[in-house]
N, C-alpha and C positions, 0 to 999 in steps of 0.2 A: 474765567474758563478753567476746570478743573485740569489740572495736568495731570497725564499716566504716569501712573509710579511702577518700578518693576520689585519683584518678589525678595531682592538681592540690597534693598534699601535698609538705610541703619535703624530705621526701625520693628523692620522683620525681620521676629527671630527662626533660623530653623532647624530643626531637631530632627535625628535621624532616629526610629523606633524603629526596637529588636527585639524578642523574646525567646527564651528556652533556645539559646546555640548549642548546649548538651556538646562539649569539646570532651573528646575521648569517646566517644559512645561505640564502643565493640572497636575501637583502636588496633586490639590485634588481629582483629578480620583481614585476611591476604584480601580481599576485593576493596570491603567497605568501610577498612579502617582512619580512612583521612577523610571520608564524605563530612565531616561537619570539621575539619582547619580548611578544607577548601571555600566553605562556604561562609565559614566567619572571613576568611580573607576577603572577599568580594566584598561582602557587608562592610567591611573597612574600606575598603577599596571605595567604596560606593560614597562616605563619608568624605575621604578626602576629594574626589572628582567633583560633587554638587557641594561644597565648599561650606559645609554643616556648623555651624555653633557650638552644637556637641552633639555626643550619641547617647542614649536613653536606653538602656537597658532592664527589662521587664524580671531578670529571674534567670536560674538556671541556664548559668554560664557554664558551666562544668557538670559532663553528668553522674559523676562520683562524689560523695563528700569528701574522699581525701583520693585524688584526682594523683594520675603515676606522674612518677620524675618526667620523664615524656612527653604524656602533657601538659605540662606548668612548662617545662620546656618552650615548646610549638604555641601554648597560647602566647609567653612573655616575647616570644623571641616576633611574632608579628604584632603585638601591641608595640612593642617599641620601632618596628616598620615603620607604620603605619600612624601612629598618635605622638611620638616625640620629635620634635623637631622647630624651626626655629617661625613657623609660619603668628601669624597674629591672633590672638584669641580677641573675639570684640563682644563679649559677655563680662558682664562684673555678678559677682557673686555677694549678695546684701545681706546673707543669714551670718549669724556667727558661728562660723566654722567649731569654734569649741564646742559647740550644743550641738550642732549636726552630723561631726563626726567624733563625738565625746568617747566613742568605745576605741577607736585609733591611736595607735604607738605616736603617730606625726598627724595632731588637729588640724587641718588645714585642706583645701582642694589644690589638688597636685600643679597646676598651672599657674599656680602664687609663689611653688617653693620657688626659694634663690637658687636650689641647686638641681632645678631640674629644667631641659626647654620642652616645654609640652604644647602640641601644635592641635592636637582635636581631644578634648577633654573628653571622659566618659562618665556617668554617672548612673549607680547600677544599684537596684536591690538583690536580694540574696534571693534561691527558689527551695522546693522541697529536696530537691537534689543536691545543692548544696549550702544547704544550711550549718548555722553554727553548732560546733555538737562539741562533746568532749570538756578537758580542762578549760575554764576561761571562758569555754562557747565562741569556738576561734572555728573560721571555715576560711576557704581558699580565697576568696575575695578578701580578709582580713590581711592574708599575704599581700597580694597584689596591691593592695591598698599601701599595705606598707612598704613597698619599691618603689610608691608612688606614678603607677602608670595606670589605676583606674580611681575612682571615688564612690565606694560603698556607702551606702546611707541607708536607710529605714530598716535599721537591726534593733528591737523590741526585744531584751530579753527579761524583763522585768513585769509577768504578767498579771500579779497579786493582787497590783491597784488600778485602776482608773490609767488609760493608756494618752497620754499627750500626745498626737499627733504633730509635729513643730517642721512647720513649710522649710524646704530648701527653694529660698526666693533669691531669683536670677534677673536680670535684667538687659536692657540692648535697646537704648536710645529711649523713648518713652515706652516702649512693649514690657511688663513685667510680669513675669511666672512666677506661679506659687505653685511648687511643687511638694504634694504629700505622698512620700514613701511608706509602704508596711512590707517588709520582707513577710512568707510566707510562710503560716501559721495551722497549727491541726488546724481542719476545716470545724471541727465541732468548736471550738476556742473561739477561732477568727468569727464564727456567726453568732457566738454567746455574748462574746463583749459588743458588739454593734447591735443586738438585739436587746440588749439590756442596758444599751446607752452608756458604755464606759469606756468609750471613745470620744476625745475629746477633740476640737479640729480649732487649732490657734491658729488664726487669722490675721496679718499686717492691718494696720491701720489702714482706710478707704478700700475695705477689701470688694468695691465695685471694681476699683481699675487693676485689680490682679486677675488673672486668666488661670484658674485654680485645674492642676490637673493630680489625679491619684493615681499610684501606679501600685498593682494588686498581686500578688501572685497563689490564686485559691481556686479551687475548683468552682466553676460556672454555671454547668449542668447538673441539676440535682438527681442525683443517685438516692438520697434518701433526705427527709426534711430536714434535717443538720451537717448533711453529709458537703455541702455547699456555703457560700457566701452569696446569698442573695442580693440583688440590686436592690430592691427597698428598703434595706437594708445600709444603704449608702449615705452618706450626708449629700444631699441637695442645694448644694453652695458648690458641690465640682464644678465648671465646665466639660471636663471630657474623662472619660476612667479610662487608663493603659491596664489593661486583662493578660497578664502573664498567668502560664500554665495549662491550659487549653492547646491545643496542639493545632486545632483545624483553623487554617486560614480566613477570618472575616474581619482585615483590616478597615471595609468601609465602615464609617463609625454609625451606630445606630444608636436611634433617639431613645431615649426612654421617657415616655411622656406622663408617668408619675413622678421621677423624681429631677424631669428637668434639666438630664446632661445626657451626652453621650457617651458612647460605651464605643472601642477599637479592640479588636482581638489581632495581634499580627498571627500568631501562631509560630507552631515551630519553623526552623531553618534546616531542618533534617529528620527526616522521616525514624522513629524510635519503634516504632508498631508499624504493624500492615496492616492498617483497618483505613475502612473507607474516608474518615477523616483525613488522614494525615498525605491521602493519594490527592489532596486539594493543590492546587497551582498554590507555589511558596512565594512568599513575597515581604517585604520589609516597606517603611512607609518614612515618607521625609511628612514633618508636620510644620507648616508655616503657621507663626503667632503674630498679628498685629492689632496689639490692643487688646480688643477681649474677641475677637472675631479667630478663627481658625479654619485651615484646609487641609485634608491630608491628600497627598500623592501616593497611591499605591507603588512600588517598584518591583517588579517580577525579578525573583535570581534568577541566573543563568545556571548557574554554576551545580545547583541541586539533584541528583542522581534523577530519571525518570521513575516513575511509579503508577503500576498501572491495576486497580483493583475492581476486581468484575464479579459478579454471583450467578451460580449456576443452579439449576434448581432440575433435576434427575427426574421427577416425578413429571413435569412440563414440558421439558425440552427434548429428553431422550428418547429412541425408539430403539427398541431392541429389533437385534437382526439377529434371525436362526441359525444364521451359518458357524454363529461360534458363542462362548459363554459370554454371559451378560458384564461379566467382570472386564473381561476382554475388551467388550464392545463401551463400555461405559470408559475407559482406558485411552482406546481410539478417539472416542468420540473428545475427550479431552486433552487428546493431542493437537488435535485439530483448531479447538478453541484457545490454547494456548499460543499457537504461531498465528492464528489471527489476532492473539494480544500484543506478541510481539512487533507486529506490523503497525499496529498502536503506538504504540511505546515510540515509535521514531518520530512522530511529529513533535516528540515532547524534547527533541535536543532542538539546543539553541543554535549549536555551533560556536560555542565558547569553549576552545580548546581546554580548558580546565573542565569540562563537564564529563563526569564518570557516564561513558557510555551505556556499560552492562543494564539491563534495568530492574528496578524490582517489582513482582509480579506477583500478585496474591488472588489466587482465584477460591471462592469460596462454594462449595460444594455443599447441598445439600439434599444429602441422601439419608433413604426413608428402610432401603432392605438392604439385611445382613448380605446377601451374598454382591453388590453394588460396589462393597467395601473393597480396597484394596493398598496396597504399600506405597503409602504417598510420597518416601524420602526417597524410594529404588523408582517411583514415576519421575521425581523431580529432575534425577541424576544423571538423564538423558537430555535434559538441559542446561549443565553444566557450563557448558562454554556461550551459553546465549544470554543467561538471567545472574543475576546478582544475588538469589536467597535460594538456589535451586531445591537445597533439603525442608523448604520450610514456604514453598510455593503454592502447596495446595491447601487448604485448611477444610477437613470432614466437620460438616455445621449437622448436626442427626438430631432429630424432631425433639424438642423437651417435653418433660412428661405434664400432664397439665396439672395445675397446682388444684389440691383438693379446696371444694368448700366447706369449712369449718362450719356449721350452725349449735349455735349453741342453745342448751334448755332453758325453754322460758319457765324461771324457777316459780314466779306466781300465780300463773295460769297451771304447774302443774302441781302444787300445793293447795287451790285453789280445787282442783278436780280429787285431790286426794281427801278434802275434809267433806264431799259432798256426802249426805246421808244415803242417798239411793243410791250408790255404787256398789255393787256385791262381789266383784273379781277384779281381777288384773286386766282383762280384755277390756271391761266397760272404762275403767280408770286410763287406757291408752285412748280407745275412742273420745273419749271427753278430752282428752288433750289434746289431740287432733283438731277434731271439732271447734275449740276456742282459743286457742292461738293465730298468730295473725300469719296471715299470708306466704310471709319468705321465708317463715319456720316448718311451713307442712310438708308430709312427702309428693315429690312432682311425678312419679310412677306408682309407687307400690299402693295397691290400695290398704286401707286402715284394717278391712275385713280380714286380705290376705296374712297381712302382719299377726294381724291377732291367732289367726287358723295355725298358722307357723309357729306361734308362740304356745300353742296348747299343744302342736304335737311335740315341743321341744320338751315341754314341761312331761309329757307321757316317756320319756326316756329314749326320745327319735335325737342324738344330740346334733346330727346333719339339717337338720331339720330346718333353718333359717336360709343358713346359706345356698341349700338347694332352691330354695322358694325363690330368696333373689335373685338367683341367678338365671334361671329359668323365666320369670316374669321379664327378666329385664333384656336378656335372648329374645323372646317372643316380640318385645316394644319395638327393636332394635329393628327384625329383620320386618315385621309390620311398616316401619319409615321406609324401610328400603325396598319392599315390594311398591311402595307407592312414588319409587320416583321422588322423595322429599331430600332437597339439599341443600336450600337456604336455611341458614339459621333462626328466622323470624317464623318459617313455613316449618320448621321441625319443634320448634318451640309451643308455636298454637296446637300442633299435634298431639304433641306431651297434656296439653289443656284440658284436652280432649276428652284424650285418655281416661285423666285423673280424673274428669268431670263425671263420663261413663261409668266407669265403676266406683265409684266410691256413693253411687244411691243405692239408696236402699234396696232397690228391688229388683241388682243384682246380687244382695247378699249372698243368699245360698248359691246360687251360680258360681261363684268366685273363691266360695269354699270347697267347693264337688272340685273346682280347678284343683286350688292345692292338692285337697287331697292324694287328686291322681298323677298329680305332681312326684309327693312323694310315695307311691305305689310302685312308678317305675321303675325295671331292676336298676341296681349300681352294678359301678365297673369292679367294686370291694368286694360286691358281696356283702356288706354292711352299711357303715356308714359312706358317706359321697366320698371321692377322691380327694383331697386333703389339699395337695396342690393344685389340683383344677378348681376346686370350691371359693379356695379361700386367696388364688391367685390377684395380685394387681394391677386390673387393667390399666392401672394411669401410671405404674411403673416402667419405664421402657429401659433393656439393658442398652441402648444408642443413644438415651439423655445424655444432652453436653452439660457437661462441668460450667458451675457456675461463679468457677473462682476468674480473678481478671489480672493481668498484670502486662509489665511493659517489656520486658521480652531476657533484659540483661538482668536489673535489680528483682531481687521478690520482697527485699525490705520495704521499698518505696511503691506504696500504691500509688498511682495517677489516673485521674482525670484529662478528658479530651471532649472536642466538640464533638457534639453531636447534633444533626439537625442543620437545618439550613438557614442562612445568613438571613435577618430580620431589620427590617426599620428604614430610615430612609438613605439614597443614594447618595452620593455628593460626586457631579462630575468631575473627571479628570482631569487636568490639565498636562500642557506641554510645556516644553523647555520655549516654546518660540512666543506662549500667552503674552501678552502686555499686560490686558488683565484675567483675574481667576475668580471664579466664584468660591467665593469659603462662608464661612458657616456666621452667622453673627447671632452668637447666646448675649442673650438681653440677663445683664449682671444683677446675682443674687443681692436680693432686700437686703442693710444696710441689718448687724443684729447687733443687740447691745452686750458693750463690753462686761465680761463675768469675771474681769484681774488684769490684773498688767501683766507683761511679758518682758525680755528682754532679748535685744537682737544687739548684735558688737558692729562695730564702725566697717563703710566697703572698705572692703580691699584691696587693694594696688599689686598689680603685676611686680613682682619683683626678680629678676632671670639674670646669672651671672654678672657682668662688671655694672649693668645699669640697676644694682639692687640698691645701693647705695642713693641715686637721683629718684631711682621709683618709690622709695618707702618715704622721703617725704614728699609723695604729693600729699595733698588736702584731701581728708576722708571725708565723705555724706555722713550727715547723722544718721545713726540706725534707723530703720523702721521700728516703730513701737508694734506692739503686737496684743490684740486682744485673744481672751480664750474662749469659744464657743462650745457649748454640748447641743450637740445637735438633737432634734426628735423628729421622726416621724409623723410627717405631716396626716392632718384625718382628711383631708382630698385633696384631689390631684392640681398641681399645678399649672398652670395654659401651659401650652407646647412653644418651645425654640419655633423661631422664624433660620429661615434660611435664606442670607442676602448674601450682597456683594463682598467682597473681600476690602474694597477701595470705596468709597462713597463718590457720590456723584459730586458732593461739594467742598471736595479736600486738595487743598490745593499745596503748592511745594513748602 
């Protein structure tokens, strides 16, 4: 008879994940200046309560690279709260601290030194926030590292050759983790060496029975095709990738069923931006390991300022009332919508006396007319005493102008019409170009007739002469769709079809020449030629285009990346504190790959802490693990998909 095992047995490991805590962020803010040491508190907090192995940290600890006296302060001063103290660590650390923390003043993981008692280790990559910069390539975690109250790893600053990946492999009873760090790298770099295979992924011997996790910190969502680190992109021997950098909360872990692991994003612990991402419910995840089998537990903070982000859309929702200007009433009308957010906004305390009441509130406005517009910071400032961002609550979203389409000349079709013998003028040489080019090159309004009619009067010394034609023709197309009621796109599209089909036969020619003509017969506003600004005006130019630069609200050095999009792939339920047992995840361990060199890893390591360093440095080390080197490739099809089983088997017994 199998007997129930609980989650707290010596062979599950559990791991507390955390990402981008950004300590300092707008610090000297009188409201908002502590929202993220309150909430790294709790996170620690949280660690010590459910009785954690260690914490895993994803990146972007600090949201300055060189972080004020302040907060090096407020972070050291609750890491040593919270992480030193005399409780028991029951993890042994089997990598050789020299190769894994080789850039460190003191090689070692801080819960070995003899001269430190450390009670919840940490183990952290660097992010784009504070990365190593400067002489040495020294950043804040290098500090801390060396007071020995966290343990930085995956610092690559050597990117010339071929990159080693070399596992921080941990263990706890038979459960063993292979952990690969890469602190956070341009995004064009980090997806050049993993696309060009110069990523190398060293592996312990029997790397079935390691539970292989990578911890990343790079943009997720691609903005542009190198502007990211893509997941196919990954080696397919993970079991699960920790996603640092992304801000939007989607700790449930999703499958990727090309390369065969899962993917967790925790997201940030403190809102940096007001965008609809980062208003996601914040949360941090405890990750239970046994074997090669895994669970995560989401954990909601408490402790997180409220944030409430909503869009409004002027052209749909508003109606103007005569009794007063439209500025006035658009003003009102978003008074109104704003203490309805506020009423919002309450359900999102916890009731965790540490929780910043005020809340933050970002309503996004988009308005289409100049006079709609009005002083968003003097609208804010009347909610002063109720919101947390009040000068910086509304945000004017104004239509973008739409982006032209380029077509370009098809050089051989008009070379092609250019050596023809019968062509006698420029008209016939534009018509034959027309005529034999393909489809998504011709004009969709103007007829060929008209162009050419335009072109002989331009060439007579009319030098208005084009631009009236278009403009005119395409007035006429315009208000044509809109006499007829056309407003779907697919129904104004066929119309345009139409059109071009209509006229461009032949036997409207003359028809559509007598048009121009009397096109350009009409008087002008000159006197001469067409009005210069009205002619040659751009429609697709609007002076209410939004700017299309991006950034995170404090730095403009550091561009980032954030989710975007909604959370994808499969569930994994939850579990409670009272479960006996839990469903987690069971990844069927990567094929067995052959070794490409030897490796070397140094002997475990023994606790060693004050008067018992002397008794603890000789116990009996384990032989290293040897370690093969693999380069991974890109598989040409996809791998079967993860099962998802039980956490415990049916037939495991004590």
């Amino acid at each position: 008879m199998a007997s129930k095992m609980t989650q707290d047995d010596e062979n599950t490991m559990k791991i507390l994940i955390a990402t981008d805590i950004h300590l300092g962020y707008i610090e000297t803010h009188p409201v908002r200046g502590d929202d993220s040491f309150i909430t790294f508190e709790e996170i620690l907090k949280l660690g010590v309560k459910h009785k954690v192995d260690f914490v895993l940290l994803g990146g972007d600890l600090f949201h300055d690279g060189k972080p004020s006296v302040n907060c090096l302060s407020r972070c050291m001063d609750l890491l040593n709260r919270y992480c030193m103290g005399h409780g028991e660590v029951n993890i042994n650390v089997l990598s050789d601290p020299a190769e894994i923390f080789s850039f460190s003043a003191n090689p070692m993981v801080n819960y070995m030194n003899p001269n430190l008692n450390v009670a919840l280790p940490i183990f952290s990559i660097h992010g784009n926030h504070d990365d190593p910069l400067g002489y040495n390539a020294k950043c804040s975690l290098d500090m801390l590292s060396a007071a020995g109250l966290i343990n930085y790893f995956g610092k690559y600053t050597n990117l010339q050759d071929d990159i080693s990946l070399v596992p921080l492999l941990i263990s706890k009873g038979n459960t063993r983790v292979a952990i690969y760090g890469l602190g956070s790298l341009k995004d064009k770099m980090a997806s050049r060496l993993f696309r060009q295979e110069q990523v190398n992924i060293m592996q312990p011997e029997e790397p079935d029975s390691w539970f292989n996790i990578m911890v990343l910190h790079q943009n997720r969502s691609a903005h542009t095709k190198d502007e990211c680190l893509h997941e196919s992109y990954l080696p397919e021997s993970m079991n699960l990738v920790f996603w640092g950098h992304e801000h939007e909360c989607r700790i449930e872990p999703e499958f990727n069923a090309t390369r065969n692991f899962y993917v967790t994003q925790p997201g940030s612990s403190v809102a940096t931006s007001l965008c609809e991402g980062e208003s996601r419910e914040k949360k941090v995840g405890i990750l239970y390991v046994k074997g090669t089998k895994f669970h995560m537990r989401p954990i909601p903070l408490e402790t997180v300022r409220p944030f409430i982000f909503d869009v409004v859309d002027l052209a749909t929702e508003y109606r103007d009332k005569p009794s007063r200007t439209m500025k006035q009433g658009v003003q009102a009308f978003l008074e109104q919508r704003v203490e309805e957010l506020l009423k919002e906004a309450e359900g999102q305390l916890t009731g965790n006396p540490k929780q910043p009441k005020l809340p933050l509130v970002r309503l996004r406005v988009e308005c289409f007319k100049q006079e709609e517009l009005f002083n968003t910071v003097r609208f804010g400032l009347q909610f002063e005493e109720k919101v947390a961002n009040p000068t910086d609550m509304i945000a004017i979203k104004r239509p973008q102008a739409p982006k032209k389409i380029k077509v370009e000349l098809d050089q051989d079709v008009f070379d092609s019409a250019k050596t023809e013998s019968v062509l006698h003028n420029v008209e016939e040489l534009v018509e034959k170009y027309f005529n034999d080019c393909e489809a998504g090159k011709r004009m969709q309004v103007l007829p060929v007739v008209s162009v050419n009619e335009a072109l002989a009067q331009q060439m007579k010394g009319d030098l208005s002469a084009f631009d009236i034609v278009i403009k005119k023709i395409k007035d006429k197309v315009v208000k044509s769709i809109l006499d007829k009621g056309i407003i779907e796109e697919d129904e104004i599209r066929e119309e345009l079809e139409a059109i071009r089909d209509t006229k461009n036969g032949p036997e409207n020619a003359e028809q559509i020449i007598n048009e121009v003509r009397g096109m350009l017969e009409e008087p002008r506003e000159n006197g001469g030629n067409a009005d210069e600004d009205t002619l040659m005006s751009n429609d697709d130019e609007d002076p209410f285009a939004e700017s299309t630069s991006r950034g995170r609200g404090a730095k403009t050095t550091r561009a980032r990346g954030r989710g975007r999009g909604v959370a994808r792939g499969r569930k994994i339920a939850q579990i409670s504190d009272e479960d006996d047992e839990n469903p987690f995840m069971d990844e069927p361990p990567a094929p067995a790959r052959p070794a490409r060199g030897p490796g070397s890893r140094g002997g475990r390591g023994s606790r060693a802490r004050g008067a018992k360093a002397a008794a603890q440095s000789a116990r009996k080390t384990s032989p290293p693990p040897s370690m093969n080197i693999t380069r991974y490739t890109r598989p040409t099809q996809p791998k079967p998909g993860n099962k998802i089983g039980s956490f415990f088997d049916d037939d495991e017994s004590d």
